[in-house]
N, C-alpha and C positions, 0 to 999 in steps of 0.2 A: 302291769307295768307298761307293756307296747299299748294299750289302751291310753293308757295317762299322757305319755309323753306324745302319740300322736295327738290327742288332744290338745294339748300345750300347743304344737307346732302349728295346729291350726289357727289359735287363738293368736298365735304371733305374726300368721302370714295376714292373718283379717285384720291387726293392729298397724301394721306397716298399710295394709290399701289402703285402709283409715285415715294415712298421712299424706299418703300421695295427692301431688296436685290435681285440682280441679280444673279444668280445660272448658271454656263455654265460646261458643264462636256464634255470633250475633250479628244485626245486621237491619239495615232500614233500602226499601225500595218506593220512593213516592215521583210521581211523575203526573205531568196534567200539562193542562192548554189551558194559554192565558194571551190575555191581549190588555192593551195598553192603547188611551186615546191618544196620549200626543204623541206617540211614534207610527201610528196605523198597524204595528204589525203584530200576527196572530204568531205565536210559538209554541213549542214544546218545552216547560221549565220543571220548574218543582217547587213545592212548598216547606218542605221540609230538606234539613243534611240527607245526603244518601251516606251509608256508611259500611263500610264491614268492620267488625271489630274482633278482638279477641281478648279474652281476662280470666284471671287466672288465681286461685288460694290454696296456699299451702299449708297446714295445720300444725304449726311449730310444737306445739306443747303450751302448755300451762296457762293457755286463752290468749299465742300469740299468734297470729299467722302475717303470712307473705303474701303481697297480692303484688299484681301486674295489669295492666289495660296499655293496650297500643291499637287505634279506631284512622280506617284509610277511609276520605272522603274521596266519592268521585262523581261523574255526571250521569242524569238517566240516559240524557238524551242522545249521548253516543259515545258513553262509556268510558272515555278520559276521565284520567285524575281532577280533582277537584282545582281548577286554575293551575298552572302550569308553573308558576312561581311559589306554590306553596308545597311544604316538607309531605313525603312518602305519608306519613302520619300526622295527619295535619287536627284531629280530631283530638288524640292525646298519645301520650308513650308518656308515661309514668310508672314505675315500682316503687313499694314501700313498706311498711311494718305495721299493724292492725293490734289495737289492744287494749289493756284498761285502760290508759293513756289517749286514749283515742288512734287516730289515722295520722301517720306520718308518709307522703311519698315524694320524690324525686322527679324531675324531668316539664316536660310539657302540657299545659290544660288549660282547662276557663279559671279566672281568677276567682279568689271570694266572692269579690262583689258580682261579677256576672254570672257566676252558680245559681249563688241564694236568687237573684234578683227574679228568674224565670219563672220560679216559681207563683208572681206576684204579675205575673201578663196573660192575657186572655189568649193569646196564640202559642204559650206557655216557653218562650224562647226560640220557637222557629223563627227562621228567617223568611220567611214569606214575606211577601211587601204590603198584604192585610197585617200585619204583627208589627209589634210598637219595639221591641227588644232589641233592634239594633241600630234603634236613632233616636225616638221620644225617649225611652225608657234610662237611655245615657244620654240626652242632654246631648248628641250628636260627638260625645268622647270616644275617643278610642284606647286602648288597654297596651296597645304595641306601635304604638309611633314609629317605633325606630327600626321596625322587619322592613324587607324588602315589599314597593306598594304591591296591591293587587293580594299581602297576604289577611289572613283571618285580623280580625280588631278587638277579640273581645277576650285572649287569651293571652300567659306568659312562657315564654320560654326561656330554660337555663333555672329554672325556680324550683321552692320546695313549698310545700301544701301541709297545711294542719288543720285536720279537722276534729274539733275535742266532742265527749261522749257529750250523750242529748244528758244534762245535767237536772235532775230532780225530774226529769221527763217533763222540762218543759225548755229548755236553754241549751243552745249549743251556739259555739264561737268558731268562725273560720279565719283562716290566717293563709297569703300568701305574698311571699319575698323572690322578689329575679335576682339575679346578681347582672351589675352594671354592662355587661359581654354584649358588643353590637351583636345584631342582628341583618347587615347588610343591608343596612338603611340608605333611601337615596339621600337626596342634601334637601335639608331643611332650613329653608331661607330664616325662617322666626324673626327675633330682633335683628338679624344680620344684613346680609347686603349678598348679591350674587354671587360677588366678588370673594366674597369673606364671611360665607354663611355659618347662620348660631350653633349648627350641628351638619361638620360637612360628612360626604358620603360616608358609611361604614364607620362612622366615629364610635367611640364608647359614650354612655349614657353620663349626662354631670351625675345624678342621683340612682338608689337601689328603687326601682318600682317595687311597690306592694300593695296589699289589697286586703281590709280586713270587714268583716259582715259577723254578724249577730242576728241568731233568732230568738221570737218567745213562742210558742204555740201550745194552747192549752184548749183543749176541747176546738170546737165549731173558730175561732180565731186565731189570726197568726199575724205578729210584723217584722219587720226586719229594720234595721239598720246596718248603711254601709258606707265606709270611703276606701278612695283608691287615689294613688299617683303613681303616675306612670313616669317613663322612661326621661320623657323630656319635663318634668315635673309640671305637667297636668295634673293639676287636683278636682276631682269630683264626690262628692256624697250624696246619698240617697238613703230614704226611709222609704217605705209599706206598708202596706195592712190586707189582709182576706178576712173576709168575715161569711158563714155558711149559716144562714139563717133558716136555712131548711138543707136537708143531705145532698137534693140535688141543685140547690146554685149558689152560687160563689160568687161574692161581690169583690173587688179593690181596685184598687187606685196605687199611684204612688207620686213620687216628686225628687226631683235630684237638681241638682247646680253643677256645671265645670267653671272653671276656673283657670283661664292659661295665662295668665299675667306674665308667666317668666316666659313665655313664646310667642305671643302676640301683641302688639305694641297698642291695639286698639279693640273695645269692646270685648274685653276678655270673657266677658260673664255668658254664660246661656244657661237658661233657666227650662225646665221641660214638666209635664206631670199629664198624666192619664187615669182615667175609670174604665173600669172594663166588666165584664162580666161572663159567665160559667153557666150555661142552663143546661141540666140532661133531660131530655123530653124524650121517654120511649127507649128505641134504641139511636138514637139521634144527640146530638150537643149544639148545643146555640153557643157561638163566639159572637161576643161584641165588644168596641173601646171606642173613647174619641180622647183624643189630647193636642194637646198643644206642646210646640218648640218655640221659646222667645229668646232672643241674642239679646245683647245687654244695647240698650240704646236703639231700641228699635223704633219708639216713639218718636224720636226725634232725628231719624234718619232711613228714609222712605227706600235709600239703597240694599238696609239689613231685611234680608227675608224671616218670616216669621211662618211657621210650619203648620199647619191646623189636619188633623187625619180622623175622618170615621172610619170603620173598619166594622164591616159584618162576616158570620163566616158562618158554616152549620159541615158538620159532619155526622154521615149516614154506615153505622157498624154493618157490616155483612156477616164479620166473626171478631172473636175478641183481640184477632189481629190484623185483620185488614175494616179500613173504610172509606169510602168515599166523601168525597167533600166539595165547598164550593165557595169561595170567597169574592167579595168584594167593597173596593176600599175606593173612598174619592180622599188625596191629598191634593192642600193649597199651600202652595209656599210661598208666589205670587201669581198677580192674574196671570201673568204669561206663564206661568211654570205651574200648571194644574190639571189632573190628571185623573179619569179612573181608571180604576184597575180589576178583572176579572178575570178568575180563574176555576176550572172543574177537572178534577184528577182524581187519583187512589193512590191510598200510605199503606205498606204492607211492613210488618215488623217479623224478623225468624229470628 
């Protein structure tokens, strides 16, 4: 009988661990030297977010759990927060509920469209200045107009997040809605006048931004489709495609349009699209892309810049979580505004 019931107790204290949350603290350190021809000067930058993160699952019962991620950006090169204007957690603070229904969470992150979209860029959403993800890739949009400047562009805050199960294992649908809540925006002249701007400081948004993307991926190919409008009803969409015609390289492309008609009185349109490509050689990866960025009416108006960017890049594994790398990109936007760009560092991931 004292056999049985210590057994039971045991079986109950190992069912309660079982539930307890899961705690993982994570983290990126990348840092390197890069120079720039039309400013002469040699620096210490980074190619990738530096981050510390923390996320967390709690095992509800009957295939539900709780999750949690809150991820701090900050700088290699002397250890401040990542820009001085952007939130303690500028990466994400999100919680939410996990389950046959898919992901539901809360709070702050990258939108649908700018999720799915990285997957579909050869510098896979870093922001390095070789990586097409945070200008070509959008069509030079931004996702949060209305934060205060200097913050992140490719994220929503005040929003909620849906992400539904990979459907037949081949389809999943992302969904994400802000609510209209400034964001301590400065004044945005748009249609308006100094005087009497279209969205003065700290105003609330006319419209709810949102953000919805769709994937297919079945064997060796995958594409997406996505649009998005934002705060100040910026409309942009975008499609893609990867295609893996051998395990180790990775071809795509993709194409998007913005669209600011209700903010800008002239040449609303810019139109953008890139090819890139994925080579694993050894312990080594070949990065390459070239695209273009056109504004609407550039033919016929020598004043609109038109963006042109090659971009090579190679990194070298030391272990399956650090490597070494080395990038270089010439952008034209015009003659007088042209530029290349080199850079050689180490991305270390705990």
């Amino acid at each position: 009988m004292k056999k049985s019931l210590l057994a039971l107790a045991l079986m109950g204290a190992f069912s309660v661990a079982q539930a307890q949350s899961s705690v993982t603290i994570y983290g990126t350190l990348d840092a390197g030297v890069s120079r720039r021809t039309d400013t002469d000067v040699t620096a210490v930058g980074k190619r990738d977010n530096n981050k510390l993160g923390f996320r967390g699952v709690e095992d509800l019962g009957s295939g539900l759990k709780a999750l949690f991620q809150l991820e701090i950006r900050y700088e290699p090169d002397t250890g401040v927060i990542e820009s001085t204007v952007r939130p303690l957690f500028q990466g994400q603070s999100r919680v939410g509920l996990q389950g046959d229904f898919g992901t539901i969470r809360l709070g702050r992150g990258l939108t649908a469209f700018q999720e799915t979209s990285t997957f579909y860029e050869p510098w896979s959403g870093m922001p390095a200045v070789a990586g097409y993800q945070t200008d070509l890739q959008v069509a030079g949009y931004t996702s949060d107009p209305m934060s205060v400047a200097g913050n992140s562009l490719n994220r929503f805050s005040n929003a909620v997040f849906y992400n539904s199960p990979v459907i037949g294992g081949i389809f999943q649908l992302n969904l994400t809605v802000a609510t209209k809540e400034a964001n301590n925006n400065p004044v945005i002249i748009g249609r308006g006048t100094a005087a009497a701007p279209q969205f003065p400081a700290n105003s609330m948004a006319p419209v709810n931004p949102y953000s919805i993307s769709a994937t297919v991926t079945q064997g060796p190919f995958s594409a997406y489709g996505a649009y998005e409008r934002n705060a100040v009803s910026t409309k942009l969409w975008s499609v893609g495609a990867y295609f893996k015609p051998i395990p180790d390289l990775k071809l795509m492309g993709s194409y998007q349009r913005q669209d600011q008609d209700y903010s800008v009185p002239l040449n609303p349109i810019t139109k953008a699209w890139l090819l890139g490509l994925n080579y694993n050689v050894g312990p080594g990866l070949i990065r390459a892309g070239f695209g273009r960025k056109t504004p609407d009416n550039v033919l016929n108006s020598p004043a609109i810049a038109k963006t042109k960017q090659f971009s090579l890049g190679y990194d070298y594994n030391l272990s399956p979580r650090t490597y070494l790398y080395v990038d270089g990109t010439r952008k034209k936007i015009t003659p007088a505004a042209t530029f290349n760009f080199y850079s050689v560092g180490i991305h270390h991931n705990f």
